[in-house]
C-alpha positions in Angstrom: 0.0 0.0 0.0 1.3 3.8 -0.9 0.7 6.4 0.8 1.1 9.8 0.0 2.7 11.8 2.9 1.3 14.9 1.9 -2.7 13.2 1.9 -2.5 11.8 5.2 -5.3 13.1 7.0 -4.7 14.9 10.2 -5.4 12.8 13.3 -3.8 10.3 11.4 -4.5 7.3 9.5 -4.9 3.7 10.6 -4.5 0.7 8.7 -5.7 -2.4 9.7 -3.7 -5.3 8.8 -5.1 -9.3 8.7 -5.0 -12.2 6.7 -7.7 -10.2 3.9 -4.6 -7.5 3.5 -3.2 -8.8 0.7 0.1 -6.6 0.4 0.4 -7.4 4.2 0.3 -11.1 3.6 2.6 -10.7 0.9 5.3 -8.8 3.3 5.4 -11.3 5.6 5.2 -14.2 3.7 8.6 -12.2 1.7 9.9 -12.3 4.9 9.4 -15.5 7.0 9.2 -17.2 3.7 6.1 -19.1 4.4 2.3 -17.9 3.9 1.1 -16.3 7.5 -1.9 -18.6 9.2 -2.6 -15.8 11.7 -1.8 -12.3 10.9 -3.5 -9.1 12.8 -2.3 -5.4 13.8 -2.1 -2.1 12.4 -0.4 0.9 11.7 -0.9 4.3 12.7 0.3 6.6 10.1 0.9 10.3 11.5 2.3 13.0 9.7 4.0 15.1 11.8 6.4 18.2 11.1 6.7 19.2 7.6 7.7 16.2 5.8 8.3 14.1 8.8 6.1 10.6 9.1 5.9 8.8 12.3 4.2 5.4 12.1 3.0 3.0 15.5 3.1 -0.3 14.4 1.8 -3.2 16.3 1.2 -6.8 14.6 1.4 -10.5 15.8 2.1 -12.9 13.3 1.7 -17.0 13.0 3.4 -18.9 10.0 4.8 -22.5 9.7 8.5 -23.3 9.7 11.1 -25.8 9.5 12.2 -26.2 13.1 16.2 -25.7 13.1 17.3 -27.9 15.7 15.2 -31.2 15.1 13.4 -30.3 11.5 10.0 -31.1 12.6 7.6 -28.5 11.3 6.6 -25.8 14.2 4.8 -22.6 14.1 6.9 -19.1 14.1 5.2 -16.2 15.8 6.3 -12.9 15.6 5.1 -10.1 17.3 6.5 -6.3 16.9 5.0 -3.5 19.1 7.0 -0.3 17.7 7.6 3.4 16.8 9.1 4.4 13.5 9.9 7.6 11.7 10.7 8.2 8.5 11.8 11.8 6.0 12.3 12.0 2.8 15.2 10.6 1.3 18.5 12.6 1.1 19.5 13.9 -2.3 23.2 14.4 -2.9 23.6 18.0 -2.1 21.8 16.5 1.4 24.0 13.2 1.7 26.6 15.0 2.9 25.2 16.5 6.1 26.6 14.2 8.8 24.5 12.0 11.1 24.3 12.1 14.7 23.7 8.7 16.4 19.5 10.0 16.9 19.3 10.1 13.2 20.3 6.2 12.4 16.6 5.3 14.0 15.6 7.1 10.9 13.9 5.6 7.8 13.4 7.5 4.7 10.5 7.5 1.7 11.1 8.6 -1.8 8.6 10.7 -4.3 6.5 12.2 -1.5 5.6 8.6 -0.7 5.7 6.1 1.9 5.3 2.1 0.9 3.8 0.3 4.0 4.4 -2.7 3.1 8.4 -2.5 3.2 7.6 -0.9 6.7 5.7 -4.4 7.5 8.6 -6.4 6.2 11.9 -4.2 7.7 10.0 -4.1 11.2 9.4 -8.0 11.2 12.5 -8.9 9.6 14.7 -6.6 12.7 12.2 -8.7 14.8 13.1 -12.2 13.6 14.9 -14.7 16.0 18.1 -15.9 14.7 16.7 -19.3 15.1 13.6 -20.7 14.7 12.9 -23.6 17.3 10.2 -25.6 18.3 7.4 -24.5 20.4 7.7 -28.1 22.7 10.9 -27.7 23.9 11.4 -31.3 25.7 9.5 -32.9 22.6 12.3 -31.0 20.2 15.3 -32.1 22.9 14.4 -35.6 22.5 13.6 -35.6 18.5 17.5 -33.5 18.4 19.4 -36.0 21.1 17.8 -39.2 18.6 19.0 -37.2 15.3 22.4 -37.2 17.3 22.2 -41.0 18.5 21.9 -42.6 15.3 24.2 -39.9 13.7 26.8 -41.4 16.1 25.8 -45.0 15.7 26.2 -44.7 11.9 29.7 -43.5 12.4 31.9 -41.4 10.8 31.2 -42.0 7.2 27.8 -40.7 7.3 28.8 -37.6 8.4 28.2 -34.3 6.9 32.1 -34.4 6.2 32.3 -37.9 4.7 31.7 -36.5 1.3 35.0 -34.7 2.0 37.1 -37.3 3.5 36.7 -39.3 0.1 38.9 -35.9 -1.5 41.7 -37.0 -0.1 
């Protein structure tokens, strides 16, 4: 979704995001790389001086995934609660104004216009745990200490480094 920072009505404007949004859907699914099965939040978009747009987002956010300890398929949630501002972006004759650390929270638009749905994406993708586990930790324990038992029972030729033993 665009918006144009110079229509954006006063008290602000709210967007409501679910699983009928379909350039929300779209973000997310860009980003945790599997279609959301929950998905509800919103954004409150708020002009606020000159060409200065602050935006409150808040969504939760359910989508299957590969587990990366025991590869059993889990759920990921993801759930941002945050404040975001934005300016327009710098042209040259601009870019070389230096930054003080307060400026790096800063996003910036381009052509008088903000696209919500890389909003959606950057803020869930900063959000993202570097690992995705599952939700049953003892269940995933035991599936990852059985992975490891036959691993070791199989011995050292079916290891992920077998392939490169045989270089030699």
């Amino acid at each position: 979704m665009r918006v144009i920072v110079g229509s954006i009505p006063q008290p602000g404007l709210q967007v409501p995001l679910g699983l009928e949004v379909d350039w929300a859907v779209e973000a997310v699914n860009a980003v945790l790389e599997s279609p959301p099965t929950a998905l509800h939040g919103e954004l409150l978009v708020q002009q606020a001086h000159g060409r200065r747009v602050e935006i409150h987002l808040t969504v939760c956010v359910t989508a299957p995934a590969t587990c990366d300890r025991c590869g059993q398929l889990t759920e990921r949630n993801v759930e941002v609660d945050i404040d975001l501002t934005y300016l327009p972006h710098l042209d040259e004759r601009e870019a070389e104004l230096e930054l003080g650390a307060d400026d790096m929270d800063i996003g910036w638009y381009r052509d008088g216009a903000l696209q919500l749905a890389d909003v959606v994406r950057e803020a869930l993708a900063l959000e993202l745990p570097s690992r995705t586990v599952c939700i049953d930790t003892e269940g995933c324990n035991a599936r990852t200490e059985a992975l490891l038992d036959e691993a070791s029972q199989h011995g050292a030729d079916n290891s992920v480094f077998a392939a490169l033993r045989q270089l030699n």
